[in-house]
Steps between C-alpha positions, in 0.01 A plus 500: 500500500857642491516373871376128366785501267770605717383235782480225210845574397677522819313137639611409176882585546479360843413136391743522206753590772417243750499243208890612402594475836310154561736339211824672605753269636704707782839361629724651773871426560693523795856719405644516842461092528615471100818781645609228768401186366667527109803307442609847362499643792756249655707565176538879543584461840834283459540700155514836737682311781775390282509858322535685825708231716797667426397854603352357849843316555673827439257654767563247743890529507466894516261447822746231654760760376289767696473269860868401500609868493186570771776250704783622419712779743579660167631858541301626165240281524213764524514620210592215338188298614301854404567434171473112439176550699383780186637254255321209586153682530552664165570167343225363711285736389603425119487094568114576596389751205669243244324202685202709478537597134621169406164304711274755272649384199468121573143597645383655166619194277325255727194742524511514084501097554204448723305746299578274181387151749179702590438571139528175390323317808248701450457476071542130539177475820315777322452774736385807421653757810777381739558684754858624691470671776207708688297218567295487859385176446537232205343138540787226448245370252646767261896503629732432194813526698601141529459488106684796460826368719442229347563683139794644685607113523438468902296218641224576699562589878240490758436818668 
């Protein structure tokens, strides 16, 4: 009898199961697209191209600086272009780690955006589960990511 009751129970929890997931509305959403596609995206591009302009200006005179004396007949030259060679890798090296830091920032504001677009997509169509990333395979049926650029306030674009 124990046996009975166990095997009742568990059929029992299967159906109720199968039942919640029959009335679940599932979403998914395309972030790489919504990363290259967002009007935002565009934004923090020129924002970080303006910021850093200068920086990459200063670079390329310190290079052009660098090939002239490559030219030149210059007596102290070596060590000369030694050392404006070191200085424009280090700042190089500092122009990419503040691009870097700078891109994450901008990244993290525009990922704290599309997170608030999904959210209210999703409230507003009444789904239940949208899904990110890890997907193998998602129907187009159930792609949101059109409504969720469009949230963003960018018209559709064929794929």
């Amino acid at each position: 009898m124990n046996k009975l009751l166990r095997y009742i129970l568990v059929a029992s929890l299967a159906v109720i199961t199968a039942s919640a997931a029959a009335e679940t509305k599932v979403a998914y959403v395309k972030v790489d697209r919504i990363l290259k596609e967002a009007p935002q995206t565009a934004e923090i591009n020129k924002k970080l191209e303006k910021e850093f302009s200068p920086r990459a200006a200063e670079l390329d005179r310190l290079q052009k600086k660098i090939r002239d004396l490559e030219n030149s007949d210059s007596s102290g030259k070596n060590q000369n272009l030694a050392n404006l060679r070191l200085e424009f890798e280090r700042k190089q090296r500092e122009l990419n780690e503040d691009v870097n830091i700078r891109k994450n920032e901008e990244l993290g504001t525009l990922q704290d955006r599309i997170n608030k677009a999904v959210t209210v997509v999703s409230e507003a169509n009444g789904y239940d589960l949208v899904i990110y990333s890890g997907i193998a395979y998602a129907s187009k049926r159930i792609d949101i990511t059109d409504k969720v650029l469009k949230s963003l306030g960018t018209p559709k674009v064929a794929p």
